[in-house]
Jmol script that loads the backbone (N, CA, C; Angstrom):
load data "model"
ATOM      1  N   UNK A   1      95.421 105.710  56.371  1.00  0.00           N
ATOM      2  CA  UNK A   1      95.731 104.664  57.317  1.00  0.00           C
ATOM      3  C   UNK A   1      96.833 105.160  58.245  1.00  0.00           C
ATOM      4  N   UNK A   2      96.717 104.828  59.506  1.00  0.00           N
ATOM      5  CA  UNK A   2      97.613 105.356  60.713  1.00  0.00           C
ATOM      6  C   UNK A   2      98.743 104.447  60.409  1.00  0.00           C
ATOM      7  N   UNK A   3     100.032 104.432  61.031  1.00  0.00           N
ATOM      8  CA  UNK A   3     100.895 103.781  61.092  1.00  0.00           C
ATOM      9  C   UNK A   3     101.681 104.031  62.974  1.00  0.00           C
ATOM     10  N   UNK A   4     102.208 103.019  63.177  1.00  0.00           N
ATOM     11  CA  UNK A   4     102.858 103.083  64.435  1.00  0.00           C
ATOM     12  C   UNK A   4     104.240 102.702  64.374  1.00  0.00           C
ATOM     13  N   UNK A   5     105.320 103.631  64.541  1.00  0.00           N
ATOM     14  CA  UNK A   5     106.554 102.935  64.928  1.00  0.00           C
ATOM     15  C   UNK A   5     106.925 102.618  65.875  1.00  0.00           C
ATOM     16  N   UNK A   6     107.976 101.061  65.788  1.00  0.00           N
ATOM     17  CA  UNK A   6     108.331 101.037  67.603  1.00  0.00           C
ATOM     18  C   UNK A   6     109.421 100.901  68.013  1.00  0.00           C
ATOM     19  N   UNK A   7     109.635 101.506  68.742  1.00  0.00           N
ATOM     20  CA  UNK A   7     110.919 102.401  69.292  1.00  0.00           C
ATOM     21  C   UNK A   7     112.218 100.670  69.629  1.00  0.00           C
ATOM     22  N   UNK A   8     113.541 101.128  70.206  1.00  0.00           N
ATOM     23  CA  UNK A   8     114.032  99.727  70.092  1.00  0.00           C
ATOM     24  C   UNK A   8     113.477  98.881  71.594  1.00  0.00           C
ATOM     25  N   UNK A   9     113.112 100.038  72.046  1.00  0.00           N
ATOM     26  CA  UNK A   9     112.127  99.339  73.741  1.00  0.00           C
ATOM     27  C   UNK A   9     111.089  98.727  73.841  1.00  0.00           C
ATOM     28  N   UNK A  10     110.689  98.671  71.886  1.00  0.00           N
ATOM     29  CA  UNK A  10     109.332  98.170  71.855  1.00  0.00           C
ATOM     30  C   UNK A  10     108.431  98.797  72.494  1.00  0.00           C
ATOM     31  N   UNK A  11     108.707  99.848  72.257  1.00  0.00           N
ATOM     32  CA  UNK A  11     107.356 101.262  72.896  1.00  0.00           C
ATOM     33  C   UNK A  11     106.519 101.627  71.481  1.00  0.00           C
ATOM     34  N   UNK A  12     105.698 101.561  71.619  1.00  0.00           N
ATOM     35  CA  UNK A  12     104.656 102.439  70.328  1.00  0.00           C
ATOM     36  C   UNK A  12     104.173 103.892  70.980  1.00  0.00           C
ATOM     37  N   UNK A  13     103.879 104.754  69.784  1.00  0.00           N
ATOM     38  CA  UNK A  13     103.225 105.945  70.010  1.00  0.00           C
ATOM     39  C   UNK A  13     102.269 105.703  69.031  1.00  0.00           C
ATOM     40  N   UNK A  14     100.578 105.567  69.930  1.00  0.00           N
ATOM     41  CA  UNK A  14      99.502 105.655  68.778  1.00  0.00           C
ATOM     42  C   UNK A  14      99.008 107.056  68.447  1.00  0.00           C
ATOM     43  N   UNK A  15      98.557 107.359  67.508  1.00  0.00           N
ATOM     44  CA  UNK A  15      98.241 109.080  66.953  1.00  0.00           C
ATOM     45  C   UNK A  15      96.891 109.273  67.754  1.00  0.00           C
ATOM     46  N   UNK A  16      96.860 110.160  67.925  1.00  0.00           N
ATOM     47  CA  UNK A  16      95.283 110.774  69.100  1.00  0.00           C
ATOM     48  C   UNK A  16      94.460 110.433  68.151  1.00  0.00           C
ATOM     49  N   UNK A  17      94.079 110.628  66.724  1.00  0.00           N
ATOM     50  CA  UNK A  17      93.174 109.870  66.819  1.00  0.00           C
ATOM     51  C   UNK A  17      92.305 108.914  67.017  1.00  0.00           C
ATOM     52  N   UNK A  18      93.277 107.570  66.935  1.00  0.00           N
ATOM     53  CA  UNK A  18      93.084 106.155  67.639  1.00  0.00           C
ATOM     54  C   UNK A  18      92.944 106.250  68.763  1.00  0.00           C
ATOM     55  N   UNK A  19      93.931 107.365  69.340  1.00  0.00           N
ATOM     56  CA  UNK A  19      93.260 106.661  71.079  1.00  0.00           C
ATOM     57  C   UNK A  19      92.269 107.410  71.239  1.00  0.00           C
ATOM     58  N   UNK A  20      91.529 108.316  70.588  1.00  0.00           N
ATOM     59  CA  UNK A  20      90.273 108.846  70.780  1.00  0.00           C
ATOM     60  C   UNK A  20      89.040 108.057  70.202  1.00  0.00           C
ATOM     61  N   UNK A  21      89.373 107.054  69.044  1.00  0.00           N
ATOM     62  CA  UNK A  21      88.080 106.342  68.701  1.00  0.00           C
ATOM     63  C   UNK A  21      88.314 105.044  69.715  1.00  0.00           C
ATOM     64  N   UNK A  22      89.629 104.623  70.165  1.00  0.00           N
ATOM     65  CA  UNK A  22      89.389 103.584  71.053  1.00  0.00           C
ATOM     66  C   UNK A  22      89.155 103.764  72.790  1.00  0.00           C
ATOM     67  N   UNK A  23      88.792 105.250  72.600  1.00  0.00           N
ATOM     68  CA  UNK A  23      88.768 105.788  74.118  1.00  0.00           C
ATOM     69  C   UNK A  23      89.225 105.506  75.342  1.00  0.00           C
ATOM     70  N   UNK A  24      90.829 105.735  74.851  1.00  0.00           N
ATOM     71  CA  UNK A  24      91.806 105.389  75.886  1.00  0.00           C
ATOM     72  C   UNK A  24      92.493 106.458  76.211  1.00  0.00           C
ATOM     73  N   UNK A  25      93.513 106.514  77.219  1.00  0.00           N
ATOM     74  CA  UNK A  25      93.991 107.910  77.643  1.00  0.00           C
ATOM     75  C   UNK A  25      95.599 107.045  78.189  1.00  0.00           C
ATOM     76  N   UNK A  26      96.352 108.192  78.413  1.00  0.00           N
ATOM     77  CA  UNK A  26      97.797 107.932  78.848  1.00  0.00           C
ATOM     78  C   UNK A  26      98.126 106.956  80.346  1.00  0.00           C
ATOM     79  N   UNK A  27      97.892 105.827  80.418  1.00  0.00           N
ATOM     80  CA  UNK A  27      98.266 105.496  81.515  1.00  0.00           C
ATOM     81  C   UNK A  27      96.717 104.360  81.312  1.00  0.00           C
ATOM     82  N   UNK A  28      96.006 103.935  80.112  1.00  0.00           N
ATOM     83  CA  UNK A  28      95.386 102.628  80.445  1.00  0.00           C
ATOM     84  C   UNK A  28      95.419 101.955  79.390  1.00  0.00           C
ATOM     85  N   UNK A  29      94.973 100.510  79.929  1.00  0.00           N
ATOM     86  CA  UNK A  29      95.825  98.892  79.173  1.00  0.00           C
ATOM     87  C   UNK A  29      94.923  98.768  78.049  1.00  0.00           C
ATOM     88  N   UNK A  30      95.738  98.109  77.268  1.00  0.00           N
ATOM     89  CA  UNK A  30      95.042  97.969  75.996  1.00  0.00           C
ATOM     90  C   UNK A  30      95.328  95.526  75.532  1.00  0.00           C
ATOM     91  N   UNK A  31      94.138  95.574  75.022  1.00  0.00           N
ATOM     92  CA  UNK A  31      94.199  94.345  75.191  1.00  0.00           C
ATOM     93  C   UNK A  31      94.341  93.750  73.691  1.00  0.00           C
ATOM     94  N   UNK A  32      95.183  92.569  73.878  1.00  0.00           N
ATOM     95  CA  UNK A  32      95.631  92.556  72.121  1.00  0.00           C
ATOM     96  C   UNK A  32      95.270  90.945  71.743  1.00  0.00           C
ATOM     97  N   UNK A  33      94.085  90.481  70.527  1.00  0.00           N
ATOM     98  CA  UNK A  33      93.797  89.223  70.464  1.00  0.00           C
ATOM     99  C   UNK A  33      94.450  89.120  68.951  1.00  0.00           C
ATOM    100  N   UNK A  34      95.181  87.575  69.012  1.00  0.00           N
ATOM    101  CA  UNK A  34      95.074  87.280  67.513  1.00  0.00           C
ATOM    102  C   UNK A  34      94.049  86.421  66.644  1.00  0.00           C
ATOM    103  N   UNK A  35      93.512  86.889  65.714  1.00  0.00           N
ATOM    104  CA  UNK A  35      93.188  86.010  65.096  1.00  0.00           C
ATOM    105  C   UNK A  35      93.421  85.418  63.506  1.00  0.00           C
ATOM    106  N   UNK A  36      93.475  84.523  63.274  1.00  0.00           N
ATOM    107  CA  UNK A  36      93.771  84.332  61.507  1.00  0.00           C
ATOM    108  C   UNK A  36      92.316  84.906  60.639  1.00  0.00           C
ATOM    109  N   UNK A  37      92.800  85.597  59.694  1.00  0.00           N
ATOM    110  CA  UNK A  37      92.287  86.054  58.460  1.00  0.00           C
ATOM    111  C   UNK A  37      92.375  85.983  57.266  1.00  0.00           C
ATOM    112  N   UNK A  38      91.830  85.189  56.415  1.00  0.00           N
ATOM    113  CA  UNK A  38      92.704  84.668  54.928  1.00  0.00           C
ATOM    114  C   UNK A  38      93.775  84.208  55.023  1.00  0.00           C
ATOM    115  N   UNK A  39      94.198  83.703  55.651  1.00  0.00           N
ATOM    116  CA  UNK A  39      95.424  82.604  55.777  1.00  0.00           C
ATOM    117  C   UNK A  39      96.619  83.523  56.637  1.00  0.00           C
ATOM    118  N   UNK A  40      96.465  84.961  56.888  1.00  0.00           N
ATOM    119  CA  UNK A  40      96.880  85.764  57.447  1.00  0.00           C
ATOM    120  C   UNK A  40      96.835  86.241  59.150  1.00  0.00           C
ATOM    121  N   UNK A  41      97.509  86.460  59.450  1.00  0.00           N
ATOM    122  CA  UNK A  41      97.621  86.563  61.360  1.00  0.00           C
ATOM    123  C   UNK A  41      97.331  88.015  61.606  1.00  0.00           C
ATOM    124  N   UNK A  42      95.877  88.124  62.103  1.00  0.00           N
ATOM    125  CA  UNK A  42      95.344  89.725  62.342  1.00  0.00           C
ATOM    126  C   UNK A  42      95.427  89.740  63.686  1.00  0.00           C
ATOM    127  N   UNK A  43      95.753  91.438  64.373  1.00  0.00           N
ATOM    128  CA  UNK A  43      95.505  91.445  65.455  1.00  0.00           C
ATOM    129  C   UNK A  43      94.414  92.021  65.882  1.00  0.00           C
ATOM    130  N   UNK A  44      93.632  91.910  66.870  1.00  0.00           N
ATOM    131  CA  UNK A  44      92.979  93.047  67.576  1.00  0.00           C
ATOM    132  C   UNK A  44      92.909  93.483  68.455  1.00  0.00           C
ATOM    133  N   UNK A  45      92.607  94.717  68.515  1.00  0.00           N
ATOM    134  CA  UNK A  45      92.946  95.476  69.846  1.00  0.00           C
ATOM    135  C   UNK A  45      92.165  96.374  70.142  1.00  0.00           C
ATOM    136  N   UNK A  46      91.943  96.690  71.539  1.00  0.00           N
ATOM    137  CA  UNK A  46      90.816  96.989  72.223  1.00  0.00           C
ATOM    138  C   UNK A  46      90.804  97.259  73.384  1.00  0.00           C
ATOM    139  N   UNK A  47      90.572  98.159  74.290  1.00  0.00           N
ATOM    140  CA  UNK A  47      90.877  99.003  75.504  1.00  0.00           C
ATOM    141  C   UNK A  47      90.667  97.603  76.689  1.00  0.00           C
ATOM    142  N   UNK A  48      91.268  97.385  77.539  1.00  0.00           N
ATOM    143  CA  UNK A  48      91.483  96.485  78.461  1.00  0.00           C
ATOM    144  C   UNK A  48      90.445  96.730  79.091  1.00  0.00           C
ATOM    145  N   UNK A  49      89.463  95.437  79.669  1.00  0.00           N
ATOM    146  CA  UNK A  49      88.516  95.526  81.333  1.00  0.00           C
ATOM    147  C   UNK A  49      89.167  96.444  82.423  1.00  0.00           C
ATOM    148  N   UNK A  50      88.771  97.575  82.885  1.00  0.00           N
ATOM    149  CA  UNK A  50      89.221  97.604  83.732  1.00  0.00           C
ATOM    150  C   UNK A  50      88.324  98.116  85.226  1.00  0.00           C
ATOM    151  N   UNK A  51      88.829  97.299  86.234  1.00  0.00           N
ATOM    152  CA  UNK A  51      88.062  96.926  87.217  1.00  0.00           C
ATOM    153  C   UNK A  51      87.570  98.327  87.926  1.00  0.00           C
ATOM    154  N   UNK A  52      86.475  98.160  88.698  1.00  0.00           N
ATOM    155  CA  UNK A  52      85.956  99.737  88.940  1.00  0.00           C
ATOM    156  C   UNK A  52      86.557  99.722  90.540  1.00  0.00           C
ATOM    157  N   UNK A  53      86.455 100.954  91.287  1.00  0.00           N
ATOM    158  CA  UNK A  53      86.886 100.348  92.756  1.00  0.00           C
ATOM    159  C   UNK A  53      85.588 100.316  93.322  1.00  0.00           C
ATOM    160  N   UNK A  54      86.181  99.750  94.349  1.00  0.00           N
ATOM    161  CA  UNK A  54      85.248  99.117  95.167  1.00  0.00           C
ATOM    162  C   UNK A  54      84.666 100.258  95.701  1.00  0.00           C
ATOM    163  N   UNK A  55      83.295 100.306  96.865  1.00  0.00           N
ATOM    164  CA  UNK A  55      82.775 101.291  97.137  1.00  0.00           C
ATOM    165  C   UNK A  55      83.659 102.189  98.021  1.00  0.00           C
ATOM    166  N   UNK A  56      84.579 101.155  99.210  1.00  0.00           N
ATOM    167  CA  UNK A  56      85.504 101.329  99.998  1.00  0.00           C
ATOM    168  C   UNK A  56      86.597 102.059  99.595  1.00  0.00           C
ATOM    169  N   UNK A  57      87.150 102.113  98.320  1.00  0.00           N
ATOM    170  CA  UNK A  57      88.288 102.665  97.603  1.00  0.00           C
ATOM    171  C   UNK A  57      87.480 104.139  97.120  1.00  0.00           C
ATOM    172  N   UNK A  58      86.253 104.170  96.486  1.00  0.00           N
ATOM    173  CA  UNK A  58      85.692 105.602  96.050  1.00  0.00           C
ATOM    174  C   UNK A  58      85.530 106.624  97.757  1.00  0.00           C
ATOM    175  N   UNK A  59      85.955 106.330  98.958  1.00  0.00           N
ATOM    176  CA  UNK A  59      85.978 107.157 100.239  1.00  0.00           C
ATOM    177  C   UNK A  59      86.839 107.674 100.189  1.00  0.00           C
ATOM    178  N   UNK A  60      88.123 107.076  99.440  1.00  0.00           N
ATOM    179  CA  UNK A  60      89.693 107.970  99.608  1.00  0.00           C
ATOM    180  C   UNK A  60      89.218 109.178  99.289  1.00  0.00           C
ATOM    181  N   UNK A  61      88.108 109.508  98.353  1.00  0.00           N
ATOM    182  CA  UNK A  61      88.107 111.301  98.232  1.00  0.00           C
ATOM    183  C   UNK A  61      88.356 111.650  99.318  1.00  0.00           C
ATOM    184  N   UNK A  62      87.313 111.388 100.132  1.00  0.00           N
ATOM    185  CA  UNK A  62      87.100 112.434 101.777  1.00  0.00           C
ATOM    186  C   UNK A  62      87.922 112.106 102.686  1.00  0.00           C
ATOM    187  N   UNK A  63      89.238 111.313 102.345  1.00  0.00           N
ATOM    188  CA  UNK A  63      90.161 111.417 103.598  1.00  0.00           C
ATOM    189  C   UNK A  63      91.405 112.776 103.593  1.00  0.00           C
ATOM    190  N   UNK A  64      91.388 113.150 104.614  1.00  0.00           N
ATOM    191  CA  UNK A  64      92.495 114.364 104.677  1.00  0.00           C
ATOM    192  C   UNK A  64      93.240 113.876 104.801  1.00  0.00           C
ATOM    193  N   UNK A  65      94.873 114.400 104.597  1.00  0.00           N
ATOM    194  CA  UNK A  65      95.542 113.881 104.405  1.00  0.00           C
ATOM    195  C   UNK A  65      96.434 114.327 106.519  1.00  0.00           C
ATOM    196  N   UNK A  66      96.835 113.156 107.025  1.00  0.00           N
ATOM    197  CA  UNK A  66      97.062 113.556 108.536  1.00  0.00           C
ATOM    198  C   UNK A  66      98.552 113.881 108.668  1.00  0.00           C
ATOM    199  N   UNK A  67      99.212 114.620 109.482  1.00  0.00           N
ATOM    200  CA  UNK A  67     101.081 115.388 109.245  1.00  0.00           C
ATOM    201  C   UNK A  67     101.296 114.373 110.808  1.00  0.00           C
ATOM    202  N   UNK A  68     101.014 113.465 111.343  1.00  0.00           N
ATOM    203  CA  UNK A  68     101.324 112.510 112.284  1.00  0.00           C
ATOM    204  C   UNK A  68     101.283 111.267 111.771  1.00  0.00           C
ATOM    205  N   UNK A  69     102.022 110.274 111.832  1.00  0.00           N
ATOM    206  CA  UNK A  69     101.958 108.875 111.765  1.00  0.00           C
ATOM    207  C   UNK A  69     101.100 108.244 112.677  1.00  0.00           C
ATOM    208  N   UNK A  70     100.324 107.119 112.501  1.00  0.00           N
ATOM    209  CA  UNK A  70      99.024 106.539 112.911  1.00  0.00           C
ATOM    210  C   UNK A  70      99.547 105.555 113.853  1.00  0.00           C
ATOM    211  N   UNK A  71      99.231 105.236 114.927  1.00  0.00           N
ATOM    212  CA  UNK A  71      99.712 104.422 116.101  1.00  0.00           C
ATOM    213  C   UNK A  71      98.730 104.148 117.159  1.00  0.00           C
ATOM    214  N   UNK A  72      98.446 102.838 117.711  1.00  0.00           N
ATOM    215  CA  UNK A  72      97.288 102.205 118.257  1.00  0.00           C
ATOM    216  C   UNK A  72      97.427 103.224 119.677  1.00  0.00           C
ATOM    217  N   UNK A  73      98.361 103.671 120.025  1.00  0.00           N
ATOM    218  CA  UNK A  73      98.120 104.276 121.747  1.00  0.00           C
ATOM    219  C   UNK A  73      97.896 105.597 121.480  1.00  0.00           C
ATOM    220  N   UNK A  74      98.021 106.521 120.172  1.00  0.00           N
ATOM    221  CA  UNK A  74      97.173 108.158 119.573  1.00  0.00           C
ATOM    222  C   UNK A  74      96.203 107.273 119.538  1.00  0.00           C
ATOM    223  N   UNK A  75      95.300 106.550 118.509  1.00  0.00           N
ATOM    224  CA  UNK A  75      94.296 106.501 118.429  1.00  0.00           C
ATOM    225  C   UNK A  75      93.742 106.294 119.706  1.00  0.00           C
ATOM    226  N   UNK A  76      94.017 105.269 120.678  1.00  0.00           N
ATOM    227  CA  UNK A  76      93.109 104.558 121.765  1.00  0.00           C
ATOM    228  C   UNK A  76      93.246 105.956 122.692  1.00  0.00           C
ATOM    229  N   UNK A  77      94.176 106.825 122.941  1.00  0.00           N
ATOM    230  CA  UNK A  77      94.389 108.311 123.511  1.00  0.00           C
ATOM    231  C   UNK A  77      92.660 108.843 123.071  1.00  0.00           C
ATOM    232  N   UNK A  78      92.978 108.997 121.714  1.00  0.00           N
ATOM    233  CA  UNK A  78      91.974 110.273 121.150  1.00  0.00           C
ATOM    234  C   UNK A  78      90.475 109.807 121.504  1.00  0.00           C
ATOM    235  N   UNK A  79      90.638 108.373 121.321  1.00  0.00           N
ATOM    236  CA  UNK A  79      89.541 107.770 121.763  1.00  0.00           C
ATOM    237  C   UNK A  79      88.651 107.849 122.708  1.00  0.00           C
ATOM    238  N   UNK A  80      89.675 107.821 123.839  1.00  0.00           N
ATOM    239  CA  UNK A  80      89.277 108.132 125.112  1.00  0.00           C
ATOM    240  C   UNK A  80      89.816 109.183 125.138  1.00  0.00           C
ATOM    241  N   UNK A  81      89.950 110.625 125.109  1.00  0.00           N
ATOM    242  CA  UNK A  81      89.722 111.994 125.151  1.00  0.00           C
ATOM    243  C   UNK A  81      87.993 112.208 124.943  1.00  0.00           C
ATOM    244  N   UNK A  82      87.864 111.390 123.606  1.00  0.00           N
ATOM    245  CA  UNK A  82      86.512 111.747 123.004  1.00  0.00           C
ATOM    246  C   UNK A  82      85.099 111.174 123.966  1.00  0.00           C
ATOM    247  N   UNK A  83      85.334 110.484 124.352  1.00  0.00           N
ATOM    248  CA  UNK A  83      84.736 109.668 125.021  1.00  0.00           C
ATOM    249  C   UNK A  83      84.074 110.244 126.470  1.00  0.00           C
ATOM    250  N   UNK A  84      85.238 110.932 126.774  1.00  0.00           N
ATOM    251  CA  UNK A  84      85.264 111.488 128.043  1.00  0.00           C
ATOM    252  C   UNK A  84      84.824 112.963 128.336  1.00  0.00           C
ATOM    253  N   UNK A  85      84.697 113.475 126.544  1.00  0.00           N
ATOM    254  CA  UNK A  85      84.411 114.779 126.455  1.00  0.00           C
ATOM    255  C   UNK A  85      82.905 114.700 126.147  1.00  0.00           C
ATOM    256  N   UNK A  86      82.755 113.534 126.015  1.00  0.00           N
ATOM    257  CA  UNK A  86      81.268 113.368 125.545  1.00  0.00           C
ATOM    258  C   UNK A  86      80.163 112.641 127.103  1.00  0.00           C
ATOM    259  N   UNK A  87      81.152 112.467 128.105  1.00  0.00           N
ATOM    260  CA  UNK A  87      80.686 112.012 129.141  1.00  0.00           C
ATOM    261  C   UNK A  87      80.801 113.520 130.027  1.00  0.00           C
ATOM    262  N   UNK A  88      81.119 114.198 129.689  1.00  0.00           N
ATOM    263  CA  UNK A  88      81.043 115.367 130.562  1.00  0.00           C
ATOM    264  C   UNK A  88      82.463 115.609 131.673  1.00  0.00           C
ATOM    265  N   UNK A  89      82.808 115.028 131.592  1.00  0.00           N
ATOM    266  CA  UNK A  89      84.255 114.538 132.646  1.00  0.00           C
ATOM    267  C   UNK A  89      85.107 115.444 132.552  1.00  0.00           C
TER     268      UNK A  89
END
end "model"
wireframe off; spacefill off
backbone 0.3
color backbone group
């Protein structure tokens, strides 16, 4: 049987094995229910829902990262650069 101590911050360290049968990793939530058992207060616990991103959030891959700060008169500039390079001008 595993055991957990907890620190005076009320921090636990669970042993890799647990977080490998509850297939969790460093940095996700874990969700904790009580219930009574033989007249006794059990807990359970069990890797938290966690929400997927949106399709909009899975694009951050393909953004580069830009060394200028973003401002409506660069963009509306580049805009019309592009515009104009595409009109032949």
């Amino acid at each position: 049987m595993a055991s957990i101590k907890l620190t005076s911050k009320r921090q636990a360290t669970f042993p890799a094995e647990v977080c490998r049968q509850l297939g969790v990793c460093p940095g996700d939530s874990l969700e904790l229910t009580a219930i009574r058992h033989d007249s006794e207060m059990v807990w359970i616990l069990k890797p938290a829902k966690q929400l997927r991103p949106s399709w909009l959030g899975r694009l951050r891959q393909y953004v580069t990262p830009s060394h200028e700060p973003w401002s409506r008169e660069h963009h509306g500039a580049a805009a019309t650069r592009a515009m104009a390079e595409e009109s032949g001008k």
